[in-house]
gemmi code that builds the backbone of each chain (N, CA, C; Angstrom):
import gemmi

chains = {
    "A": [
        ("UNK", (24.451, 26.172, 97.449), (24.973, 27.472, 97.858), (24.919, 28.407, 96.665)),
        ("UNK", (24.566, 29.750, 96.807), (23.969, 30.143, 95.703), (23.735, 31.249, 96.459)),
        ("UNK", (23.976, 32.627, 95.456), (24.251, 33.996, 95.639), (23.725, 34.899, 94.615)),
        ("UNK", (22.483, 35.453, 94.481), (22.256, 36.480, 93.298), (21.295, 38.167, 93.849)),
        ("UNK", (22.597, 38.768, 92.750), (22.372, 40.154, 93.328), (20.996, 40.605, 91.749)),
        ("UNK", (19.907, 41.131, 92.041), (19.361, 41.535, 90.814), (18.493, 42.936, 91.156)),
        ("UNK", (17.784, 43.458, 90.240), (16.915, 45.104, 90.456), (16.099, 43.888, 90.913)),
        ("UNK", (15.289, 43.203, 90.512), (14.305, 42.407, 90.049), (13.165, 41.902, 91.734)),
        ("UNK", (11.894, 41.735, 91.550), (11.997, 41.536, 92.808), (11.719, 39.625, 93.412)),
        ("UNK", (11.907, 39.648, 94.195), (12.020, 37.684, 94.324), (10.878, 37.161, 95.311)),
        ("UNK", (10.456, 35.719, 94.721), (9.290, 35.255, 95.597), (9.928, 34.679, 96.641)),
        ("UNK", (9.657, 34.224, 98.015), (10.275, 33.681, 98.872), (9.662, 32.237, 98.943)),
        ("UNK", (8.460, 32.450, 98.899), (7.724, 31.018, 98.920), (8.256, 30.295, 98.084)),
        ("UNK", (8.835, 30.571, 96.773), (9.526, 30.139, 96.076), (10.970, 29.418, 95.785)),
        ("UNK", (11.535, 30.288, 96.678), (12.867, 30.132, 96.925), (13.149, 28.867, 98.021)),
        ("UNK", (12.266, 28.739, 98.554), (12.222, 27.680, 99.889), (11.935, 26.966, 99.313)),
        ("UNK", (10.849, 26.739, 98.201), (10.406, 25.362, 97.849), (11.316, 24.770, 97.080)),
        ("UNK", (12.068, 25.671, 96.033), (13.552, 24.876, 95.220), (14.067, 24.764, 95.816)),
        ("UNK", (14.754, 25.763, 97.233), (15.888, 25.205, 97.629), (16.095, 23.841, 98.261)),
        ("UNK", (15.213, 23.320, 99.128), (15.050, 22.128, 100.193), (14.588, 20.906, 99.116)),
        ("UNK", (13.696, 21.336, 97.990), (12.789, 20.120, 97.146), (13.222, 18.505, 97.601)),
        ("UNK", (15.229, 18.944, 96.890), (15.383, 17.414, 96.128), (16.358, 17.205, 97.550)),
        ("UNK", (16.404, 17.193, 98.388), (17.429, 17.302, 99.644), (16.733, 16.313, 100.971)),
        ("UNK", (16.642, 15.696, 101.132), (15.720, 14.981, 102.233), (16.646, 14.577, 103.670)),
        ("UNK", (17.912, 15.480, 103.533), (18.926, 15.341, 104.474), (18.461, 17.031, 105.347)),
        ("UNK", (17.429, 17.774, 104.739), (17.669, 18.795, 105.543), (16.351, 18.732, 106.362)),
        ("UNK", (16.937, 19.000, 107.821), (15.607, 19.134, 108.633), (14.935, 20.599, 109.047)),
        ("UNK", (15.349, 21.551, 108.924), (15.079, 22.599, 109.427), (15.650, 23.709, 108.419)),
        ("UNK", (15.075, 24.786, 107.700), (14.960, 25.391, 106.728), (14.484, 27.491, 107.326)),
        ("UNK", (15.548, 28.201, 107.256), (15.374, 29.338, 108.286), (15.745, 30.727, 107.145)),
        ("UNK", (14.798, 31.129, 106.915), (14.598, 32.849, 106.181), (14.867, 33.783, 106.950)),
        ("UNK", (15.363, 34.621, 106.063), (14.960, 36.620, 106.573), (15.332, 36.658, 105.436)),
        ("UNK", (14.119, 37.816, 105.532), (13.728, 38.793, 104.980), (13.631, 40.432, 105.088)),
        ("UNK", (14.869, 40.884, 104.550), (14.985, 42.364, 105.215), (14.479, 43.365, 103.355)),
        ("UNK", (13.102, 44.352, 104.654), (12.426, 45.147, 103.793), (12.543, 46.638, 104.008)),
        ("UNK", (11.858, 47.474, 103.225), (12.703, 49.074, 103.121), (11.188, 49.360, 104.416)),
        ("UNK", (11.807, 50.452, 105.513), (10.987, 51.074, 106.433), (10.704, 52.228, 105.829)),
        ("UNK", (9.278, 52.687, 106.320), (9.172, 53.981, 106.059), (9.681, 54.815, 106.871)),
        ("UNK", (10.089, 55.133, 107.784), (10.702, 55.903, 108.484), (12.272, 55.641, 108.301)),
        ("UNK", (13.065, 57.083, 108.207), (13.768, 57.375, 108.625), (14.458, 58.375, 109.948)),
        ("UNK", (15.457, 59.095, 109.754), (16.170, 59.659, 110.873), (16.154, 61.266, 110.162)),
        ("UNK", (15.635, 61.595, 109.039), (15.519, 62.697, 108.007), (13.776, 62.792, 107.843)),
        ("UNK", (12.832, 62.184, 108.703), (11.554, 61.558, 108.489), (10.846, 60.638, 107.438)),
        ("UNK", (10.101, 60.805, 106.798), (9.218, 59.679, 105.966), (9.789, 59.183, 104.711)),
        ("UNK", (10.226, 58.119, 104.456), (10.897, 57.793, 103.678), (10.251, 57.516, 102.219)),
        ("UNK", (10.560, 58.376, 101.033), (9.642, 58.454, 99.709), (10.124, 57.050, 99.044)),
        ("UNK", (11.659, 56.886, 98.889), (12.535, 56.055, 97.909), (13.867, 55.837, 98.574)),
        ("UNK", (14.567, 54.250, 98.006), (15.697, 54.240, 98.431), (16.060, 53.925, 97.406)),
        ("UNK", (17.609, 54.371, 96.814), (18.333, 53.902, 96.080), (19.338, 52.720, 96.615)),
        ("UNK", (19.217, 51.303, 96.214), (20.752, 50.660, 95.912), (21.445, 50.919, 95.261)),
        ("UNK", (22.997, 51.050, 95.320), (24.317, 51.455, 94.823), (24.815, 50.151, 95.246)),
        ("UNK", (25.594, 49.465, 94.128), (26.621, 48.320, 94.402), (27.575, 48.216, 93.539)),
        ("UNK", (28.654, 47.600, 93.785), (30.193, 47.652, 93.092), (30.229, 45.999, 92.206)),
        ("UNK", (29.127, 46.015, 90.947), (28.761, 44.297, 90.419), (30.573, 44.160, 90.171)),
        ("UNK", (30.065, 42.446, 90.455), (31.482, 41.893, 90.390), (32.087, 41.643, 91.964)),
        ("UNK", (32.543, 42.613, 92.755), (32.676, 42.544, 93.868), (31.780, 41.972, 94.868)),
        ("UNK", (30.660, 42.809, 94.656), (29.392, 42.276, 95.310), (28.888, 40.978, 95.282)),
        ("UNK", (28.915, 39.849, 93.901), (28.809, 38.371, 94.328), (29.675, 38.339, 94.640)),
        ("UNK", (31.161, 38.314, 94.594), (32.532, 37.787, 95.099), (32.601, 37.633, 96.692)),
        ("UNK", (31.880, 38.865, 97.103), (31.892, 39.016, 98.838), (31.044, 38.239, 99.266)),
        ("UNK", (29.608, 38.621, 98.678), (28.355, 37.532, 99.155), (28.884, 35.674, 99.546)),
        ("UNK", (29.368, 35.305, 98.076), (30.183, 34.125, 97.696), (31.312, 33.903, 98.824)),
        ("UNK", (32.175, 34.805, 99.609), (33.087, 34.434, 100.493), (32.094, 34.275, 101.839)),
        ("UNK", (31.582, 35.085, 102.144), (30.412, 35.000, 103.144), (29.515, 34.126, 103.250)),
        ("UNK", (29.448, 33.595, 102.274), (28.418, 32.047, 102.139), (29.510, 31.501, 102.586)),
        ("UNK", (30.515, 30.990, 101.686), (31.373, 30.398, 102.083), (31.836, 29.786, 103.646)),
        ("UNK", (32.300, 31.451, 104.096), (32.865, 31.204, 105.415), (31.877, 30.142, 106.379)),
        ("UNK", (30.578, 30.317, 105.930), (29.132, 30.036, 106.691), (29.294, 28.494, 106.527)),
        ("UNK", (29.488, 28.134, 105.714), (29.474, 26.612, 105.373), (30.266, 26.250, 105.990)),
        ("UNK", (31.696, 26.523, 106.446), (33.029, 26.288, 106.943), (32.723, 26.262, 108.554)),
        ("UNK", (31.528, 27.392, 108.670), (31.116, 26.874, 110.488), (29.986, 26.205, 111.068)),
        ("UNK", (29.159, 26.204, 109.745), (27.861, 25.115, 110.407), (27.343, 24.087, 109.194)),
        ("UNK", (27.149, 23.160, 109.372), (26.808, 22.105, 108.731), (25.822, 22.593, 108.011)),
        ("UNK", (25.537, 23.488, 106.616), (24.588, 23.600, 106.100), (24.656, 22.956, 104.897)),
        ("UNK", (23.165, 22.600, 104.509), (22.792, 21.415, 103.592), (22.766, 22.572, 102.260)),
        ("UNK", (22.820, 23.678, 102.670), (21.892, 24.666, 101.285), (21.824, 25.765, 101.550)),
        ("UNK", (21.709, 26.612, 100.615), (22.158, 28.616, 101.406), (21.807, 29.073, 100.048)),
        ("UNK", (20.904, 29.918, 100.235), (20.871, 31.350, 99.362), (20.948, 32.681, 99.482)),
        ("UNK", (21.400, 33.817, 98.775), (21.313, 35.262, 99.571), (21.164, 35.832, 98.139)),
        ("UNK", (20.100, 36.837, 97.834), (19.389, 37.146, 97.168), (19.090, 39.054, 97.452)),
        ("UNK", (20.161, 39.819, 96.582), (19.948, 41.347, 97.560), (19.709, 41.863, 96.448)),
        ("UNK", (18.760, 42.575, 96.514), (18.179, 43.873, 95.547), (19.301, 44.691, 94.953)),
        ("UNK", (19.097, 45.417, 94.179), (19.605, 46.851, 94.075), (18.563, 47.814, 93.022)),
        ("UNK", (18.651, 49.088, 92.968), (18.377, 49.703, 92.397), (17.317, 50.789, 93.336)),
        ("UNK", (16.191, 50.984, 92.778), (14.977, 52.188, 93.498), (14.047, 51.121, 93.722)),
        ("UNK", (14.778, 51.274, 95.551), (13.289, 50.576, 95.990), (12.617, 51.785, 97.189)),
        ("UNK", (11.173, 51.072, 97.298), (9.891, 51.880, 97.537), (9.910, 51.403, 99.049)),
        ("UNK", (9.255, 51.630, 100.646), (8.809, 51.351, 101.929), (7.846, 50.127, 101.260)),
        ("UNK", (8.067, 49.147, 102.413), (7.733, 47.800, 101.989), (8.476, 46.799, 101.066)),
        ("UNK", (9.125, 47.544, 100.118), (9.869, 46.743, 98.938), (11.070, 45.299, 99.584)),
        ("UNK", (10.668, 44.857, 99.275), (12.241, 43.499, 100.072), (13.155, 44.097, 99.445)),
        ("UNK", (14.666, 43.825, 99.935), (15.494, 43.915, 99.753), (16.645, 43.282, 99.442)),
        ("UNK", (16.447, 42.047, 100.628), (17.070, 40.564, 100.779), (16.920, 39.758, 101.614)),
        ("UNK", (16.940, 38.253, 100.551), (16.431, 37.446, 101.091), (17.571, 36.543, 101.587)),
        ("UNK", (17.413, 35.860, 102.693), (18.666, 34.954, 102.832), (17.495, 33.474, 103.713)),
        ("UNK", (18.491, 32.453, 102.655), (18.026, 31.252, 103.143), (19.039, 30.480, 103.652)),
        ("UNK", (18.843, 29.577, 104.802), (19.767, 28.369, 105.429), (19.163, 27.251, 105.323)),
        ("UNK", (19.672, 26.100, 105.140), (19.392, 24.764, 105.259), (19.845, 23.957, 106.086)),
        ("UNK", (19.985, 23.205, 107.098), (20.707, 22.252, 107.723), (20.112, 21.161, 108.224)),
        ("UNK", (20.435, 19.796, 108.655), (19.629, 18.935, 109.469), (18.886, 19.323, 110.233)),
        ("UNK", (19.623, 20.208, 111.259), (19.311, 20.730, 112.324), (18.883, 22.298, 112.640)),
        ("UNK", (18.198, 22.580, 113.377), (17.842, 24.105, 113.706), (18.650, 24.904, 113.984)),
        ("UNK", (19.403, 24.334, 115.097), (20.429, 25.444, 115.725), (21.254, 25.772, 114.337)),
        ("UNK", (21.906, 25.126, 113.360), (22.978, 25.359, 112.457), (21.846, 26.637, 111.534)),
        ("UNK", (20.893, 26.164, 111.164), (20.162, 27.034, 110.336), (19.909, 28.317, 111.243)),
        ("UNK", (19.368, 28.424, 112.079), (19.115, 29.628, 112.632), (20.409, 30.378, 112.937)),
        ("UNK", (21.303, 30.176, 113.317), (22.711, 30.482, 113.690), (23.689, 31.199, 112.521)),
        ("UNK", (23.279, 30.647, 111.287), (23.913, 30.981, 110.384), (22.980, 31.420, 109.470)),
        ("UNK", (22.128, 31.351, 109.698), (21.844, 32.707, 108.799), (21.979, 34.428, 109.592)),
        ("UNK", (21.720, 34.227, 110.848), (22.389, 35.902, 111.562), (23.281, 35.767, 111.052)),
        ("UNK", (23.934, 34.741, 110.883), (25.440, 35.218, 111.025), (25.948, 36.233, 109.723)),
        ("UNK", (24.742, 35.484, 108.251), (25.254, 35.695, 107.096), (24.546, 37.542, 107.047)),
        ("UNK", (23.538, 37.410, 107.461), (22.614, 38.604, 107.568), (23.867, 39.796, 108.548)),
        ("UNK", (24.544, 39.286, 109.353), (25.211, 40.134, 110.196), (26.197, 40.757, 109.257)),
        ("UNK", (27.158, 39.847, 108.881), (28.477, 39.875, 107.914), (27.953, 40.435, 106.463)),
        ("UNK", (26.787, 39.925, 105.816), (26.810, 40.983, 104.812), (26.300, 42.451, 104.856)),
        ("UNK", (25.879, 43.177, 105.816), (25.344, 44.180, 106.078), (26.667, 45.035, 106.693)),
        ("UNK", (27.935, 44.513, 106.975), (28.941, 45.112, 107.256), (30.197, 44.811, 106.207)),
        ("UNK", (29.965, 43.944, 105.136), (31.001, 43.337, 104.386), (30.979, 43.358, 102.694)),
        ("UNK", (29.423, 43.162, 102.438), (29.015, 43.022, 100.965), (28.956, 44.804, 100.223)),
        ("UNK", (29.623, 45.183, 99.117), (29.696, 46.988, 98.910), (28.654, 46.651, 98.143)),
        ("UNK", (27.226, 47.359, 99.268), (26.403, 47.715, 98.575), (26.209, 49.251, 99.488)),
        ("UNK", (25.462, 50.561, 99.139), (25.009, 51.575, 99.510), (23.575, 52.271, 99.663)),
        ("UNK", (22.940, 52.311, 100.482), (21.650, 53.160, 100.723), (22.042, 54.436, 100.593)),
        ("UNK", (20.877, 55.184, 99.615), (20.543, 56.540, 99.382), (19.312, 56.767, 99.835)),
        ("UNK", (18.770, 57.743, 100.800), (17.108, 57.611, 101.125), (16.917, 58.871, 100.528)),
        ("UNK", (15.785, 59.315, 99.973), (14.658, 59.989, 99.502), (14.328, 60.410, 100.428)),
        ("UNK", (13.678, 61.378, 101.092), (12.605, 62.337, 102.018), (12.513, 63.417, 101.477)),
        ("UNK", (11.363, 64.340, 101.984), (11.193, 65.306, 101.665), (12.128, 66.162, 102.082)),
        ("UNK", (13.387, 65.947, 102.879), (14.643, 66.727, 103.461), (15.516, 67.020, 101.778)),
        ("UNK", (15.358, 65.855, 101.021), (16.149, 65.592, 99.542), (17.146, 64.450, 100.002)),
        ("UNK", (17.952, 64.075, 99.089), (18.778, 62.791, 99.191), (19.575, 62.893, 100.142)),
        ("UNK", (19.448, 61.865, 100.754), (21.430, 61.762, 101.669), (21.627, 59.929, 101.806)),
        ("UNK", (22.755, 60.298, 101.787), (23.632, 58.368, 101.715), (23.150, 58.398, 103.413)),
        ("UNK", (23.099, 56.878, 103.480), (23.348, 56.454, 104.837), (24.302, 56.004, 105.621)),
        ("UNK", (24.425, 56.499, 106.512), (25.421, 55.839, 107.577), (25.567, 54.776, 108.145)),
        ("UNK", (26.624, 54.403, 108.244), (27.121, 52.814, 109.445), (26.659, 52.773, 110.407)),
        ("UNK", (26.054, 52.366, 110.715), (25.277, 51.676, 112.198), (26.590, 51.152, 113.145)),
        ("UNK", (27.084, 51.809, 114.488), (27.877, 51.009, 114.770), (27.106, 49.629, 115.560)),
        ("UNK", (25.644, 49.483, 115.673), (25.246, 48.100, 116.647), (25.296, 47.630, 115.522)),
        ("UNK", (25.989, 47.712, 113.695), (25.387, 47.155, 112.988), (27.393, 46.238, 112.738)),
        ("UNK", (28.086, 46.981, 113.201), (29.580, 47.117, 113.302), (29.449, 45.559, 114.361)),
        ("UNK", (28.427, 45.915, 115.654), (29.116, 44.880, 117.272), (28.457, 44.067, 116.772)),
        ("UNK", (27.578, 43.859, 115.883), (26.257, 42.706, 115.369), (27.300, 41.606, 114.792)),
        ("UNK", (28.038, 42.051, 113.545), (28.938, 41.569, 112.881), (29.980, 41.028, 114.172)),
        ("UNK", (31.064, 42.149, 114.727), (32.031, 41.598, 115.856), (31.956, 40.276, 116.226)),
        ("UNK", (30.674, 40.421, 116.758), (30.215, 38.867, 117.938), (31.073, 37.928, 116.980)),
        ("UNK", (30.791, 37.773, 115.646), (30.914, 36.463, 115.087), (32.273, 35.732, 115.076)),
        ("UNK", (33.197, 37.569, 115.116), (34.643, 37.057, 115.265), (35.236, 36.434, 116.523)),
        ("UNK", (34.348, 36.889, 117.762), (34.894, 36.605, 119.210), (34.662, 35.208, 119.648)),
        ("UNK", (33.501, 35.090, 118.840), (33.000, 33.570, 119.497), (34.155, 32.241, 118.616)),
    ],
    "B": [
        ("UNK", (46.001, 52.393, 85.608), (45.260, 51.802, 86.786), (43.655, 52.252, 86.503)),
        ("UNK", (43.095, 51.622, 87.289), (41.656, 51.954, 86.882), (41.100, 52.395, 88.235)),
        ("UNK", (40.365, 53.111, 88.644), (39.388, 53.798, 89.726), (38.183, 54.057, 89.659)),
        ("UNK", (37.500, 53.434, 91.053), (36.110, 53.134, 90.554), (35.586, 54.028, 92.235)),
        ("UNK", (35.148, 54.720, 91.536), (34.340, 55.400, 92.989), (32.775, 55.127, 93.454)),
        ("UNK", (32.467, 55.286, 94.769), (30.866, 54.876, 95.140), (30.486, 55.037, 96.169)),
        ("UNK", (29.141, 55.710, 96.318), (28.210, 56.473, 97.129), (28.477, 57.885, 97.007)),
        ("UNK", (29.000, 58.733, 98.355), (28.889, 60.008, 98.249), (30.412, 60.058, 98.039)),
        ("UNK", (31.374, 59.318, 98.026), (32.872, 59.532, 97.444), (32.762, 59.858, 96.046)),
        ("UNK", (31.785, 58.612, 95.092), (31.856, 59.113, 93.585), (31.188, 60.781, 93.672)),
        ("UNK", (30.095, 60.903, 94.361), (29.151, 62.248, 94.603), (30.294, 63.554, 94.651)),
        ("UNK", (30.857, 63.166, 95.705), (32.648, 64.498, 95.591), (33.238, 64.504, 94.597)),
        ("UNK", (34.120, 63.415, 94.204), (34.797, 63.371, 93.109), (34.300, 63.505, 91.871)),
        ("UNK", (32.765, 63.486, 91.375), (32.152, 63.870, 90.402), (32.369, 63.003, 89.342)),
        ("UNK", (33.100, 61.735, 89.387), (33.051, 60.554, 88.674), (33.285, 59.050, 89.649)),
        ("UNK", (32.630, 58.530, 88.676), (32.274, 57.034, 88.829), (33.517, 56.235, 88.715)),
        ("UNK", (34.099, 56.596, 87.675), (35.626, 55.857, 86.904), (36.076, 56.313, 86.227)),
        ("UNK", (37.589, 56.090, 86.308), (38.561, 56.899, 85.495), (40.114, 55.900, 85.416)),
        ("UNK", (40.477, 56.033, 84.636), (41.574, 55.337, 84.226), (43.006, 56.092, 84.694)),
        ("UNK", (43.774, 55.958, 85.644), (44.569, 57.183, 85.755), (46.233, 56.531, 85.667)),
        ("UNK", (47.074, 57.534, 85.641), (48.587, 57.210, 85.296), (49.267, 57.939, 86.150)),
        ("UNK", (49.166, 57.248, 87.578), (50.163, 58.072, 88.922), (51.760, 57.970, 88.685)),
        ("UNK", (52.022, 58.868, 89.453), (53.536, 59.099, 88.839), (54.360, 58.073, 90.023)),
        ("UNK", (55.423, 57.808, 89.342), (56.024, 56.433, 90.125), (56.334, 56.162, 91.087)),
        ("UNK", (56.469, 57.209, 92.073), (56.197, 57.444, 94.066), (55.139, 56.548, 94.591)),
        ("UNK", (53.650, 56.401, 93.541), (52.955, 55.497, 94.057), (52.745, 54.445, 94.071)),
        ("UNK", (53.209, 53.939, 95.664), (53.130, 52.316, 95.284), (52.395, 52.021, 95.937)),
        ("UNK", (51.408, 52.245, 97.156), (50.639, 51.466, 97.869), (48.936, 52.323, 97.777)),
        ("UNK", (48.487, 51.412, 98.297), (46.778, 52.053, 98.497), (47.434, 53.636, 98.896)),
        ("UNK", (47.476, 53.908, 100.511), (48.041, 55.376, 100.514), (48.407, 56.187, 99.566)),
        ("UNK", (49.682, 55.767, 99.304), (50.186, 56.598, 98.504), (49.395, 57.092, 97.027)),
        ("UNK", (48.230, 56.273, 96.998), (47.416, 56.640, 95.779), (46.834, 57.851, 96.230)),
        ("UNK", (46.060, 57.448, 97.654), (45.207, 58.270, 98.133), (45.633, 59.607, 98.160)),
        ("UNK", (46.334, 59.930, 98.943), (47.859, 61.075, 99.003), (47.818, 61.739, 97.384)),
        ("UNK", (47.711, 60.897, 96.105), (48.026, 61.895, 95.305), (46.567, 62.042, 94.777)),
        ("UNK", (46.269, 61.106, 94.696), (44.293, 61.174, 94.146), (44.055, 62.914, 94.871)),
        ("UNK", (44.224, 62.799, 96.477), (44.004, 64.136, 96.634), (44.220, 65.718, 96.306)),
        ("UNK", (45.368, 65.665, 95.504), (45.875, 66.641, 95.248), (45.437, 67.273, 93.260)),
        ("UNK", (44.033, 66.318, 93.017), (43.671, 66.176, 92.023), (42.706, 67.343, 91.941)),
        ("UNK", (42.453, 67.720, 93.033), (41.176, 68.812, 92.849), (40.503, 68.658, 94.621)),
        ("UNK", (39.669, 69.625, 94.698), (39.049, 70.213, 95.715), (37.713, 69.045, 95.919)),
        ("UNK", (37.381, 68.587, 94.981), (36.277, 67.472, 94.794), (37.334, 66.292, 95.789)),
        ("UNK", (38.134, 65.851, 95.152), (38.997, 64.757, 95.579), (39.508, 64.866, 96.946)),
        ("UNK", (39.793, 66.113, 97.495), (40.787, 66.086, 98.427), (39.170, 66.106, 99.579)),
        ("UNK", (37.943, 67.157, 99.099), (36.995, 66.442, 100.239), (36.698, 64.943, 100.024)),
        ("UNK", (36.118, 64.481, 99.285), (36.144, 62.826, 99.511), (36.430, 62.336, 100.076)),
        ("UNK", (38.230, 62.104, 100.224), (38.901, 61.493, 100.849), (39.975, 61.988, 101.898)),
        ("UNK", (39.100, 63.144, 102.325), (39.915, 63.904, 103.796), (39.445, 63.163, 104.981)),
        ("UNK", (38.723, 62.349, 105.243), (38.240, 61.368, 106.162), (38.830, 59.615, 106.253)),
        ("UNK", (40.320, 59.210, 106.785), (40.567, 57.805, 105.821), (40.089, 57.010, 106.447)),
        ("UNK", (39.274, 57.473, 107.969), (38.644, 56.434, 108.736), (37.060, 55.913, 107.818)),
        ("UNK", (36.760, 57.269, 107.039), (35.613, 56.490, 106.376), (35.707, 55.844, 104.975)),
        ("UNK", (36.953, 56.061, 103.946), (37.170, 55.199, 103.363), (37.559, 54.002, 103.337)),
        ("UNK", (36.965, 53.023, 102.570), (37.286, 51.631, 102.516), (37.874, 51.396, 101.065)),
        ("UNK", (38.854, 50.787, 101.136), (39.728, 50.468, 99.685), (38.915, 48.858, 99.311)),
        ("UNK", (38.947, 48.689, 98.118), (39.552, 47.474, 97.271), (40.154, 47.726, 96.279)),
        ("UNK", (40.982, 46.440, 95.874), (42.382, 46.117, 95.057), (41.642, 45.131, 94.019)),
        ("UNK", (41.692, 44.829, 92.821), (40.992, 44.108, 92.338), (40.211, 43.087, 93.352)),
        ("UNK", (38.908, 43.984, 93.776), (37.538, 43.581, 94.528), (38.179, 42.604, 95.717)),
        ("UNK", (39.278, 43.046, 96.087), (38.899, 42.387, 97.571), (39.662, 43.611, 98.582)),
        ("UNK", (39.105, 43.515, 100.093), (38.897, 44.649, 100.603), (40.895, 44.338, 100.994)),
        ("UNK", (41.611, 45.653, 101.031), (42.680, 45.886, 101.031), (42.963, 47.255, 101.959)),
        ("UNK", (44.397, 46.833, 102.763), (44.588, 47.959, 103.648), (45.635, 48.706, 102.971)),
        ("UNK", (46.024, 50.252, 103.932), (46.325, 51.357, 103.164), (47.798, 50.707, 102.822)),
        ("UNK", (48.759, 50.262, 103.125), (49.990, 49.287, 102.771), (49.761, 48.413, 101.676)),
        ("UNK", (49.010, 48.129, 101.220), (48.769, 47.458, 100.340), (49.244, 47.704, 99.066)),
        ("UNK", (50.116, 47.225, 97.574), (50.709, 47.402, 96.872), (49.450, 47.522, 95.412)),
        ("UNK", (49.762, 48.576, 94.582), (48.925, 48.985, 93.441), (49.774, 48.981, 92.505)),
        ("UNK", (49.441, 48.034, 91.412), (50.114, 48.716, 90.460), (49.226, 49.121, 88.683)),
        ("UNK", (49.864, 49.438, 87.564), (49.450, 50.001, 86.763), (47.834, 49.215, 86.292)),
        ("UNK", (48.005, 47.861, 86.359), (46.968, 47.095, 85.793), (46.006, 46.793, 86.828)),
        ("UNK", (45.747, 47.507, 88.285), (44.840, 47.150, 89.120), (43.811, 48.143, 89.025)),
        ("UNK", (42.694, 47.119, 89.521), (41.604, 47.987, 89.596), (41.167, 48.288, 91.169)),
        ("UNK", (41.284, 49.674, 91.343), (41.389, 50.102, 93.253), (39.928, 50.756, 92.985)),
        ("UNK", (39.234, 50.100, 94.183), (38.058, 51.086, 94.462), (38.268, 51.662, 95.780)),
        ("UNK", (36.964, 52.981, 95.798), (37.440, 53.510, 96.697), (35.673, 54.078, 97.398)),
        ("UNK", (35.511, 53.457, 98.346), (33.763, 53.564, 98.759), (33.861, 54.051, 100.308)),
        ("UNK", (32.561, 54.477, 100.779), (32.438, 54.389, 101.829), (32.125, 53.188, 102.861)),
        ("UNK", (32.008, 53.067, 104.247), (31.916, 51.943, 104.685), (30.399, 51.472, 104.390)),
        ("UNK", (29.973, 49.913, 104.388), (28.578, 49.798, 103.442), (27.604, 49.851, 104.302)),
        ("UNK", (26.458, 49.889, 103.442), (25.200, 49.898, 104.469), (24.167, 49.063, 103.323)),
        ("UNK", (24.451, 47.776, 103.384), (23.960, 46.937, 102.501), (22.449, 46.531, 103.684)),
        ("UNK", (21.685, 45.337, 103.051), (20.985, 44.611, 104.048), (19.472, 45.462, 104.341)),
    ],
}
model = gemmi.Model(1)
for chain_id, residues in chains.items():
    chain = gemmi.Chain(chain_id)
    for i, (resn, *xyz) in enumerate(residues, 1):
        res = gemmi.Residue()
        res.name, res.seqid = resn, gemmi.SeqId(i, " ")
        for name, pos in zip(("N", "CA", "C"), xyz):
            atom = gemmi.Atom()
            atom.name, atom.element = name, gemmi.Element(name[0])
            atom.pos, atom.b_iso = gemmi.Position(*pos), 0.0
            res.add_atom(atom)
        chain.add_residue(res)
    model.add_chain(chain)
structure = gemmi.Structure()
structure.add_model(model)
structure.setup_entities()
């Protein structure tokens, strides 16, 4: 279980192959990968800035892994989020699950992807030719997260 | 106490962080907020919206009842748009 926030950018092929290597208890191994769109709601998107609160930001990631482990049998977990000026196309973050099984891996990583996109203080600034503006809360990004509490 | 602002809240308030010495009425998240506002025209837009501020108390997320005192560090952000 393992959490790193950096500017820097990360291989994924990579990240899968350390994480699972020395583990022969895990059967099923489940990514995302969330990258910057060119489009926005202001039109074509030049640049995004990350804004994050270091310190807080692993602390939350770290409870959010956490909680994840506490509901599905995972063998192994990484979450891996950018910050700084990223470009359309640029990754952003990576999140890995491990478990025996599929359902636990696939399951929990939405889950982690859901909860940190409503939980971890990080901030989007987009670039367009409009000039800067912060972004807003998504509320399907609000009911995405919810589900996890109802179930 | 220490104050750490971020996104378009630091953007209003025109700083990032500041070390401040509220006068002894303030004891909870609110009651910070309440006087933070009365700091300037920067401050009081920032945080004229409390549905879109989100507090933390030394980094964990905290509601407006929540107790502050001289040696905490309170942030004060908008809701996130990480991911």
């Amino acid at each position: 279980m393992a959490v790193r926030v950096q500017q820097e950018d990360f291989d994924a092929g990579q990240e899968l192959a350390t994480l699972a290597a020395q583990n022969h208890a895990i059967g099923g191994v489940v990514s995302f990968i969330g990258r910057v769109r060119d489009m926005t709601k202001d039109g074509e998107l030049m640049a995004m800035t990350l804004e994050h609160y270091p310190g807080m930001t692993e602390h939350a990631l770290e409870k959010i892994e956490a909680e994840a482990c506490s509901r599905w049998p995972l063998e192994a977990s990484l979450i891996v989020h950018r910050h700084g000026r990223l470009e359309p196309g640029d990754q952003i973050v990576l999140v890995i699950t491990a478990s025996p099984h599929r359902h636990a891996a696939f399951e929990a990583n939405q889950f982690l992807v859901d909860w940190l996109k409503t939980k971890a203080p990080f901030w989007k600034m987009e670039l367009t030719e409009q000039g800067e503006s912060w972004v807003e809360t998504k509320s399907s990004d609000d009911r995405a997260a919810a589900r996890w509490v109802a179930e | 106490m220490k104050i750490l602002y971020f996104a378009w809240i630091k953007t209003r308030t025109g700083v990032g962080e500041e070390v401040v010495d509220p006068p002894a009425h303030v004891k909870t998240v609110g009651d910070l907020i309440d006087w933070l506002k009365t700091r300037g025209d920067g401050y009081a837009q920032a945080l004229a919206d409390p549905s879109v501020v989100r507090v933390a108390v030394n980094q964990e997320y905290a509601k407006w009842d929540a107790a502050v005192g001289s040696n905490d560090e309170v942030a004060l952000f908008p809701p996130v748009t990480g991911g």
